[in-house]
N, C-alpha and C positions, 0 to 999 in steps of 0.2 A: 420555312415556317417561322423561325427565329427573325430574320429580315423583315417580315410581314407583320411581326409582333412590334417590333421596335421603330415601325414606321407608324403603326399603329397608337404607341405611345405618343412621338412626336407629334402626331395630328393631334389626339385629346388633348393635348398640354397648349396646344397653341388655342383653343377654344377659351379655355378656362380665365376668368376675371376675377377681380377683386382681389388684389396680391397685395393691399396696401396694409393689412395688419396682422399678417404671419410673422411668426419669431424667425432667428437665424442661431442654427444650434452650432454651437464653436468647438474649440479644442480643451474647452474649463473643463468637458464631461469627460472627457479621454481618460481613461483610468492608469494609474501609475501603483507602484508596488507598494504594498500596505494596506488597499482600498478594500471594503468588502460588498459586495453590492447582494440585496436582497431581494430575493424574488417569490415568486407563490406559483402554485398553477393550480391550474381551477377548468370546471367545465361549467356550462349551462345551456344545454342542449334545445336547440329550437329557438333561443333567443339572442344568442349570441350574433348571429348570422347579419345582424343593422349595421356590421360593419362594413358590409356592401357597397357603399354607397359610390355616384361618380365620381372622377374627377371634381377638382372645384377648393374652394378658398369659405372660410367660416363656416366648416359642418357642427354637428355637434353629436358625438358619438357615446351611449351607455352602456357602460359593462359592470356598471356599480353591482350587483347583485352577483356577481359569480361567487363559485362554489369552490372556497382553498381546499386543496385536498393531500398538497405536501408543498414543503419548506426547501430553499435551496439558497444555501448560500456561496457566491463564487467571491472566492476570496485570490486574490491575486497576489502572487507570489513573487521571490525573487529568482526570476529565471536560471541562476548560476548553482541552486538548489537540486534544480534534476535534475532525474539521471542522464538525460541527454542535454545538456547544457553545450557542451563543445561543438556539438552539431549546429546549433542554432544562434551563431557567436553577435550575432544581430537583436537577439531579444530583449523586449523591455518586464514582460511580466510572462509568468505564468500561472496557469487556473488546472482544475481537475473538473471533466464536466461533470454535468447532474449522476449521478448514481454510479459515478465511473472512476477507476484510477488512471484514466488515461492522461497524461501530460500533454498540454497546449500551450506551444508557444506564440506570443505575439509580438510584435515588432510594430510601439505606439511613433509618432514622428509628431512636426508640428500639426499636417493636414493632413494625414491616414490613420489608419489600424487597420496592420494587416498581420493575417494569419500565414505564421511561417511553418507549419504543420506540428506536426503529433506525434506523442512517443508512446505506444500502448496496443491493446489488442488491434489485430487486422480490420478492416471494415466489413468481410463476407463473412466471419464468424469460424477460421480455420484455428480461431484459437492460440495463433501465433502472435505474440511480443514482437514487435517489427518497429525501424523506423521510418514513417512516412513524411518526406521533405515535400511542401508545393514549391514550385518551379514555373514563374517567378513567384511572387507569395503571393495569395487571394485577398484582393480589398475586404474587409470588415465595415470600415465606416471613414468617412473622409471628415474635414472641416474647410470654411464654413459648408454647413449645409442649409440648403435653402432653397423654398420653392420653386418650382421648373427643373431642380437638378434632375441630370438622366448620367450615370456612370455603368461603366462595363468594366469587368476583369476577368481573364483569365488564369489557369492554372492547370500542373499536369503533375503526377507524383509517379513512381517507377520505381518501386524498391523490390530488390533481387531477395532470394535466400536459397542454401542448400538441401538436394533432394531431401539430403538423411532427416534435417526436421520436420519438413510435409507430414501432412497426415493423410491418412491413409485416403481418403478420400480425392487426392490427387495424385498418389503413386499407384493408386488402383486400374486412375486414366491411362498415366506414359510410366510403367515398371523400369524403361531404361533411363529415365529421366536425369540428367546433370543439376538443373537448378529450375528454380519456378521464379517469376517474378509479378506483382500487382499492378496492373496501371488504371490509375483514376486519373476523370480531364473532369475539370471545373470551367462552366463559363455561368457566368454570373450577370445579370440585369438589374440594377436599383434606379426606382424612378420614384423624386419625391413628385406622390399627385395631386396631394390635397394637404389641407391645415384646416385648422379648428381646436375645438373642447377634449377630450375625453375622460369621461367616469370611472373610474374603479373604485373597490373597496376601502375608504381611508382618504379618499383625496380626488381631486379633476384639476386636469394640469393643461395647459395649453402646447399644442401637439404639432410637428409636420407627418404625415403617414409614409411611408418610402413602403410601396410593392419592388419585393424584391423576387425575381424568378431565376433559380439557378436550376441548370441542367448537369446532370452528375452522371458520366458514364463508367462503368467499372468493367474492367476483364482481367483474364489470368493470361500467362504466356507460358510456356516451355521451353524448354532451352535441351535439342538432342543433337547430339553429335552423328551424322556430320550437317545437320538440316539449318542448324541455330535455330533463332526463335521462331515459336508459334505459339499462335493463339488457340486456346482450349476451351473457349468460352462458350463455345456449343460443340458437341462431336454427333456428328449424325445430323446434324438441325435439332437436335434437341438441346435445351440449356442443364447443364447437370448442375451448376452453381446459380444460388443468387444475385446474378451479375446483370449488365445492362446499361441502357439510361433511366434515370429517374428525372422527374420533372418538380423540384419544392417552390412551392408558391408560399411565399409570407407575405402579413403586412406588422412592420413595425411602425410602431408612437414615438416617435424623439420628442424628448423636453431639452430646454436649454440649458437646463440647471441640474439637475437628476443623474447622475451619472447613469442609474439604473434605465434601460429603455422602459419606457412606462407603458407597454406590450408590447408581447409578439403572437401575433398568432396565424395560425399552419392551417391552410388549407389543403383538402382532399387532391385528390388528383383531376377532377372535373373540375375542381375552382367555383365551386359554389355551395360549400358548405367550411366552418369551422370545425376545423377536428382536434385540436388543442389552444392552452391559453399560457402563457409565460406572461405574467405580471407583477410592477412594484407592490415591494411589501413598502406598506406606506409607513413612516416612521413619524409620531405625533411628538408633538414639546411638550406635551402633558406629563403628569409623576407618571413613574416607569411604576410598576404594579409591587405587588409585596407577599409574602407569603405570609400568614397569619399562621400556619401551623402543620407540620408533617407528622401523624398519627398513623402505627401499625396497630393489627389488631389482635397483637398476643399480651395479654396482662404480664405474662412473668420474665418476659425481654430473654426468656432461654428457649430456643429450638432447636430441633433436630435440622443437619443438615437435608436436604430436600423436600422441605417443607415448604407448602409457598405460604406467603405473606399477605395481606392487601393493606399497603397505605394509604391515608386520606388525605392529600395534600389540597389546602383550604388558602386560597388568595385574596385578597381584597378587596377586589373586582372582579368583574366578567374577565375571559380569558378568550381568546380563539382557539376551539380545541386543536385546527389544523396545525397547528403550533410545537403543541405538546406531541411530543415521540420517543419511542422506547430510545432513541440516541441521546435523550435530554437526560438521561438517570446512568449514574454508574456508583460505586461503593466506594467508600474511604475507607472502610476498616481492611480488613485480609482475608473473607469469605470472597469464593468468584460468586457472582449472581447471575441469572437471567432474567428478564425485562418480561411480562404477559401482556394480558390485555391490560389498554387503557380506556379509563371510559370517566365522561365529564357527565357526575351524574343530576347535579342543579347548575346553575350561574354561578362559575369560579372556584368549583368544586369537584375533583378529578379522585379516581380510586386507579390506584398503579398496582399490579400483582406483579409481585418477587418472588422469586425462587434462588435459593442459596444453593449453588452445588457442592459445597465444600465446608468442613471445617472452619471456626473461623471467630469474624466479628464482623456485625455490620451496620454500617451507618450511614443510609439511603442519603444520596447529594448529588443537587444538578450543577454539573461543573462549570468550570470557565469552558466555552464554545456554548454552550446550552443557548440555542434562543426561542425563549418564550417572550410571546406577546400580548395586550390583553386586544380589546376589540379597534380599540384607535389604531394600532400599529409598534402601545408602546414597550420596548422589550424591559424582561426583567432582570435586576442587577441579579449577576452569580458570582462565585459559588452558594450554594444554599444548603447548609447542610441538617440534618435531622439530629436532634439534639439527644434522641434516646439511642445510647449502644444495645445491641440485640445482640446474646451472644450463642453461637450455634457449636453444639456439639457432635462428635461423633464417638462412639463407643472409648470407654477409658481404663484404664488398667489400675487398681490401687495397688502399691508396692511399699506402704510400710509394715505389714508385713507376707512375705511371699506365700504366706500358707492361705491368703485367702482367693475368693472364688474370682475370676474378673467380671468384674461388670459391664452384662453385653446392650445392656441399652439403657442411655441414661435419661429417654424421654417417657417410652412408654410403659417403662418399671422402674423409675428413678431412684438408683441407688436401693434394689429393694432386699440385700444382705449390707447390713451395716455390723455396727459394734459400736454400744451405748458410748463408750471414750470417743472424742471428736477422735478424725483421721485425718490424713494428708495425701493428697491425690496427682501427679503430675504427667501429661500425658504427654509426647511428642507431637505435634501437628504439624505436617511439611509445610513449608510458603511453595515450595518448587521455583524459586527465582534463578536460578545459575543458570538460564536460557543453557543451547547445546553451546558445549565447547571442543577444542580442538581434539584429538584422538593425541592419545599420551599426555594429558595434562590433568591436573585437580585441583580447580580455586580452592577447593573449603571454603566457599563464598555461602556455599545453600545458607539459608534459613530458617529458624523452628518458631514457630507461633503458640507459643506454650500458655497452659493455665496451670497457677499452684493453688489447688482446691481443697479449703478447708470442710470438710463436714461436720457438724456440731449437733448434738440435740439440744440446746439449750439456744434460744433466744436471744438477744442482744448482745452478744460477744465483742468483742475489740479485740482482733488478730493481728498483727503487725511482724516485719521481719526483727527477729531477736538479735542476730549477726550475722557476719559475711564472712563465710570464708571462700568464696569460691568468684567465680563472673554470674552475674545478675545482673538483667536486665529489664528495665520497665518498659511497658507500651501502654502509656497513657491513653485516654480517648483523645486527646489534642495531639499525639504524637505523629510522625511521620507514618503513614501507613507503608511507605515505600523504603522505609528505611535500608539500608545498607550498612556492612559491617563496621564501616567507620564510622556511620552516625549513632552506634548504640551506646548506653549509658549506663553506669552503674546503680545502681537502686541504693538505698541508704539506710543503715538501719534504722527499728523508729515508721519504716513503709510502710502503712495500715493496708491491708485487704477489704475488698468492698465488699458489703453485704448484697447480695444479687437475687433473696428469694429464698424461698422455703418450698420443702416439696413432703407429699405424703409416702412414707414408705412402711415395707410389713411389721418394723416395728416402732410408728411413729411420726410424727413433724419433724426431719432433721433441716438444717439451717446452712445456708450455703455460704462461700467467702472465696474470694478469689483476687489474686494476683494475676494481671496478664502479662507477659513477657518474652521476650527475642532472644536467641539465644544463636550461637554458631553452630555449623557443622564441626563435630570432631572438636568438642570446646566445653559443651557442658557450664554447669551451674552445682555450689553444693551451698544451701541455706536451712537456718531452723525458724520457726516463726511460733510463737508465743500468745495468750489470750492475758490482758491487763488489764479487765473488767471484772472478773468473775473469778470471786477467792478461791473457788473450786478448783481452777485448773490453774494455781498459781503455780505450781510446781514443775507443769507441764510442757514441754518441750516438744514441737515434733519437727523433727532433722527431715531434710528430703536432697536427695541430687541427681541430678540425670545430664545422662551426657549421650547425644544422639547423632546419628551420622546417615549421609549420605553415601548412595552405593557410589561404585568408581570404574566402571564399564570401559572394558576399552577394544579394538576392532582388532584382528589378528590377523595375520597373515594376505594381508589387499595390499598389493603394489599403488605405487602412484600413479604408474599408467601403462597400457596396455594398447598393443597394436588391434585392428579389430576382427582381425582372423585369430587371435587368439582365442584359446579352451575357457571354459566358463571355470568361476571358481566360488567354492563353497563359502558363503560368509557365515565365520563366525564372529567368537566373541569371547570375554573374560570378566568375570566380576568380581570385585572386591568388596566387601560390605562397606567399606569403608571408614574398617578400623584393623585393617590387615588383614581378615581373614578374607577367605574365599566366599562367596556367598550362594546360599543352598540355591536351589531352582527357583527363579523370579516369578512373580506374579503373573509378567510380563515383561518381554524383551525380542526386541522388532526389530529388522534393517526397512528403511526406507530409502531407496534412493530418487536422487533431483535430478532434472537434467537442468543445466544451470543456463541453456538458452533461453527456454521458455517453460522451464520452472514442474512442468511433467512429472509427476508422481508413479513411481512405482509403490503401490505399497504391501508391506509384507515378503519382500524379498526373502527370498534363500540364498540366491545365484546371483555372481557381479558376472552378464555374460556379455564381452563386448559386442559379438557376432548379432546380438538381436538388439544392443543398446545403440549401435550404432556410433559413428565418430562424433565426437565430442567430449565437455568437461562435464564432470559427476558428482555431483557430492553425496555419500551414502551417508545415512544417520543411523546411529544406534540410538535405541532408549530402552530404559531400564526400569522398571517400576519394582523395588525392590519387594522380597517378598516378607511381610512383619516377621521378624527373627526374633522375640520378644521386644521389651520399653522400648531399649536403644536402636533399634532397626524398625523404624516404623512404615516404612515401606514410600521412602520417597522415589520421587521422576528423576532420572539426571540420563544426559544426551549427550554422546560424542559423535564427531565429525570428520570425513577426512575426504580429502577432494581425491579424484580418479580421473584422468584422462584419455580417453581414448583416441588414439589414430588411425588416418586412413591413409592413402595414397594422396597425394596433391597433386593439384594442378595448375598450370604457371598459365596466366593472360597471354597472348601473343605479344613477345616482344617488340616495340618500334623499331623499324630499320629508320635509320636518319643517312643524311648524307654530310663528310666531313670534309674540311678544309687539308694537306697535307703538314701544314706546321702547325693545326690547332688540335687540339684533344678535347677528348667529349666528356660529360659528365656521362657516369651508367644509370642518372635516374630521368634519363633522357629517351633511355630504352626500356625501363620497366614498367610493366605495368598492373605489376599485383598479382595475388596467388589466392586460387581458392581454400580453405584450409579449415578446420574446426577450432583452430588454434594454433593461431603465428604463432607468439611465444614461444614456440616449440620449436622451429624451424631452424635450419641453420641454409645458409646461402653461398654456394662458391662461383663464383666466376673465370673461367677459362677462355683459352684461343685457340681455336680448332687445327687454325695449320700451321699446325708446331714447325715451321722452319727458322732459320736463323734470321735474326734482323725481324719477328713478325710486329714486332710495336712490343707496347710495356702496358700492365695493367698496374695498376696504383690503389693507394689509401683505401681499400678494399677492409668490409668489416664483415663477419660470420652471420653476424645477427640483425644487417642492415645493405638488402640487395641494392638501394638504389645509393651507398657509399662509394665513390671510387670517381676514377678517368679509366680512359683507356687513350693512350697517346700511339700513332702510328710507327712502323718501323719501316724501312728502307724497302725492305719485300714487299710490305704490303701494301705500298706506295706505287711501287712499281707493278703490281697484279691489281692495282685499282679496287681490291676491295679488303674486308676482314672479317670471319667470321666468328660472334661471338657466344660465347656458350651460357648458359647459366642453370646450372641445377641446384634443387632443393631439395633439401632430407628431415625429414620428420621422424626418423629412428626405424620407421615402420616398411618405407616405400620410398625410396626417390623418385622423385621428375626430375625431367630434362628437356629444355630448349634453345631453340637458335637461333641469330637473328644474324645477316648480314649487313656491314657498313661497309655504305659506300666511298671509297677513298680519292676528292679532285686531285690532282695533279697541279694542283696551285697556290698561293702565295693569298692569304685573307689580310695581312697585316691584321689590323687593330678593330675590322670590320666583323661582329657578331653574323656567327652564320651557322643558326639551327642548333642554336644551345651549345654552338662550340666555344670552349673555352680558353 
């Protein structure tokens, strides 16, 4: 069928005339690391289909009318970045595909690009992290290209892994299972058949078309002792996986100049209809668009956390909504938020719904990555950010003096027990930054996002800080929202408080003022702050300090590692408030544990039980969400960490028999050949001679933690009985293996002549 295709090509190509004014696309478009190419995808159903057309020279193809429907941009990276860098020691860039974390490496030259594979979930959806190598690597795009070209390539991928990670759904198949493995075969067809025009949104570029037809077969293997490999791709004649061949038909547009392909698009499995569209975002030299104005719609800039928002972000031109996406919006201040609906409700006019989930401050900004564009193509300069701080609260405690009530909601009863004398208010509000850390350690890194909140009943006040005796810290609206311990600053006195609003409460207008401020875990603040307006309160003084902490969790009694016949063990835990004391019963407090191959979730653990975790490395996490102990214990997150590993029995490859010279000696990584294991690391390696008689040779330069170290030089015996047998076992603490391999020993004289790795 394949044959008959490609013979089939050659004939149409040899019909075709008029080659005298097609482009010849070179190695300018090859992309290199730095580059970012933009793409759209779009449908429009029923009409897309013109791209049909025969073979042949000057068509002229319209897709101006398609429908963007999302944004992609492939940015190419520096290959020695990911995590599989060593693997792929050949690469020029790497990308992340459309909606994926999956790592692609490519390998660009002067006159290829090719795909040296992929580091990221499986291709049938088992949910496994794997690395897939093609072997040799799959053409992508050659140079020059040019009319009449016809290229082939293939490729084949084979990557193994152990039972214990399968999922159930293939240990379900073969229960005795040692190891599974993938194989995908790639054979690929590109034939440039035609040139011309083509239209898209933004631009018509002059084009060669390259149909390109790749056959993709997938299956699974088994590996059972004593049968070796088999295929499991059907048991019964029925297929249990989605595996097979697939047949993908593309037609890609090259321009000369574009790096971006100027489409591609996917046909159906019959090859006569369009079922997707990958095309240039066209980029116009016109002004790059502007934003005229970002508007919420709360008059008093104070809300409750979980409240949503709607801003009205107004540009100055028409926009492509396809453009705009909740990925374009994130927050500068210290509230986390979530992104709603968007919707572009005239020409250039969009409403974004927020929602704050947290304590905070926020100040709506489309960052650097953000790409909006308007209808040309042209994108907009960022960052962008909203000029008005919104500040969000959540319930606050007043503490100058303890005998009053706390105040449980400060939006929908604002402040509704006061006391006619202004007050001072200061709440702790966690940042939660100290990500997890190690198990037995405490940065005192957390962070507190604090307000010092003046209440007044009187009207235009001038509040400011009176003196310093303590650490205070400012957080400007221009300041680092990310800040870090080392970046914080002292406040000065002389600091004025903003005025933020006026609210009605049961006995009056009282008038609000604030200070916002960073403060450390286990650190604290003590400040007085003062009104310099108003002869009234000349006298008045009001002192505040607070000093807030982080709890201090830490994992108890979990070894580092465990064989995997071992008893389950009960995880607990220990808490500190983190100011020495012990801390009463949390809010909340979890184990989670990782599997650190493919990242598997346990969550809510009780039990570390290796016998159902199976061999492998673990990382269990505590978290702790403290529980409000009054001011100073506000009930922050903090997460400890500690890795676990478990063991199994090993198993050693069948060692190489070689055959040696009698006066040379062999290297032992001549005979190795690797060890199944959950974790080398772990392993220790010794090497022996089976027939301990005297004279049997000498083993050498031999290391514990390195089987293929050493020689192994013959002795007079074993010379004389023509062979040596050599041992090699491995201990992982849990389970020894053991294997053996015989070498052959000539009875002759190599001089200076290499013979079989002998040395």
């Amino acid at each position: 069928m394949r044959k008959h295709y490609l013979f089939l090509a050659l004939a149409w190509l040899g019909f075709c005339t008029g080659i005298n004014a097609q482009i010849t696309v070179t190695n300018s478009v090859f992309p290199v690391v730095g580059d970012t190419l933009f793409y759209i995808f779009g449908n429009q159903p029923g009409a897309i289909n013109q791209i049909f057309t025969p073979p042949g020279g000057n068509q002229v193809w319209d897709l101006s009318n398609l429908q963007p429907s999302q944004v992609w941009n492939q940015i190419m990276k520096n290959p020695q970045t990911g995590t599989a860098a060593a693997s792929f020691p050949g690469a020029s860039v790497l990308f992340n595909p459309l909606n994926s974390s999956n790592q692609v490496y490519w390998q660009v030259t002067g006159t290829q690009i090719n795909n040296m594979g992929y580091y990221g979930l499986d291709p049938i959806g088992l949910g496994l992290t794997l690395l897939f190598d093609n072997t040799p690597d799959l053409e992508v795009s050659w140079a020059p290209v040019n009319f009449f070209d016809l290229h082939q390539s293939a490729s084949n991928v084979l990557t193994a892994f152990d039972a214990p990670i399968a999922p159930p759904v293939l240990l379900n198949l073969v229960p005795t299972a040692d190891s599974f493995r993938i194989r995908v075969t790639y054979q690929r067809l590109g034939v440039i058949d035609a040139w011309g025009t083509l239209a898209i949104p933004g631009g018509s570029f002059d084009v060669l078309r390259k149909k390109q037809t790749e056959y993709r077969s997938t299956a699974v293997d088994v590996k059972v002792a004593p049968l070796g490999w088999i295929d499991i791709s059907t048991i019964g004649g029925q297929q249990v996986l989605p595996l097979g061949t697939d047949t993908i038909t593309t037609f890609h547009f090259l321009n000369d100049v574009s790096k971006e392909e100027i489409a591609i698009c996917t046909l159906n499995t019959a090859q006569n209809e369009v079922v997707g569209v990958q095309y240039k975002l066209s980029i116009s030299t016109g002004p790059p668009p502007l934003i005229s104005s970002i508007d919420d719609d709360d008059a008093d800039n104070i809300v409750q956390a979980g409240t949503m928002l709607t801003y009205t972000i107004t540009f100055n031109e028409d926009i492509n909504a396809a453009t705009v996406t909740a990925a374009d919006f994130d927050n500068a201040g210290t509230a986390t938020i979530s992104i709603g609906t968007i919707m572009e409700t005239t020409p250039g006019v969009f409403t974004v719904q927020v929602t704050p989930t947290t304590a905070g401050t926020l100040i709506l900004r489309i960052p650097v990555g953000a790409v909006i564009a308007d209808v040309d193509g042209n994108n907009l300069v960022v960052p962008v950010l909203d000029e008005t701080l919104t500040v969000l609260f959540s319930p606050i405690v007043g503490d100058a003096d303890p005998a009053d009530q706390a105040i449980s909601d400060i939006i929908d009863q604002f402040l509704m027990e006061t006391q006619n004398p202004p007050e001072i208010y200061d709440p702790c509000t966690c940042r939660n930054n100290t990500g997890i850390i190690l198990n037995g350690t405490s940065t005192d890194d957390g962070l507190f996002d604090d307000e010092i909140i003046v209440i007044s009943p009187t009207a235009g006040d001038t509040w400011e800080i009176a003196d310093q005796m303590g650490s205070v810290f400012p957080f400007a609206t221009n300041a680092n929202p990310m800040a870090q311990p080392g970046d914080l600053t002292r406040v000065a006195p002389g600091t004025s408080l903003s005025y933020i609003g006026s609210v009605n409460t049961m006995n009056g207008i009282r008038y609000i003022y604030r200070l916002q401020i960073i403060h450390k875990d286990n650190e604290g603040y003590s400040v007085s702050v003062r009104e310099t307006s108003n002869p009234f309160y000349a006298d008045l003084i009001l002192p505040i300090s607070n000093r807030c902490f982080y709890p201090t969790p830490a994992i108890n009694g979990l070894d580092p590692s465990y064989c995997v016949d071992a008893s389950a063990v009960t995880l607990t835990g220990a808490i500190d408030r983190g100011d020495g004391q012990a801390a009463a019963t949390p809010e909340s407090a979890v184990f989670d544990i990782f599997n650190n191959a493919n990242m598997v979730i346990v969550p809510n653990a009780t039990m570390f039980d290796p016998a159902s975790l199976g061999a492998g490395a673990f990382t269990v996490v505590y978290t702790v969400d403290a529980a409000a102990e009054g001011a100073t214990i506000p009930g922050c997150v903090q997460a400890v960490s500690q890795m676990v590993s478990v063991g199994s029995s090993v198993s050693i490859n069948p060692l190489m028999p070689q055959t040696i010279c009698a006066t040379r000696k062999i290297p032992l990584a001549a005979l190795y050949q690797g060890v199944n294991a959950p974790d080398n690391a772990g392993l220790t390696y010794t090497w022996t001679i089976k027939e301990m008689v005297e004279d049997h040779g000498m083993l050498s330069g031999l290391m514990n933690d390195d089987p293929s170290a050493g020689t192994y030089m013959p002795g007079e015996a074993a010379i004389n009985r023509g062979f040596v047998t050599l041992v090699l076992t491995v201990d992982n603490s849990c389970e020894p293996a053991s294997t053996e391999v015989q070498i052959k020993i000539l009875k002759v004289d190599c001089g200076a002549f290499p013979w079989n790795g002998n040395e």
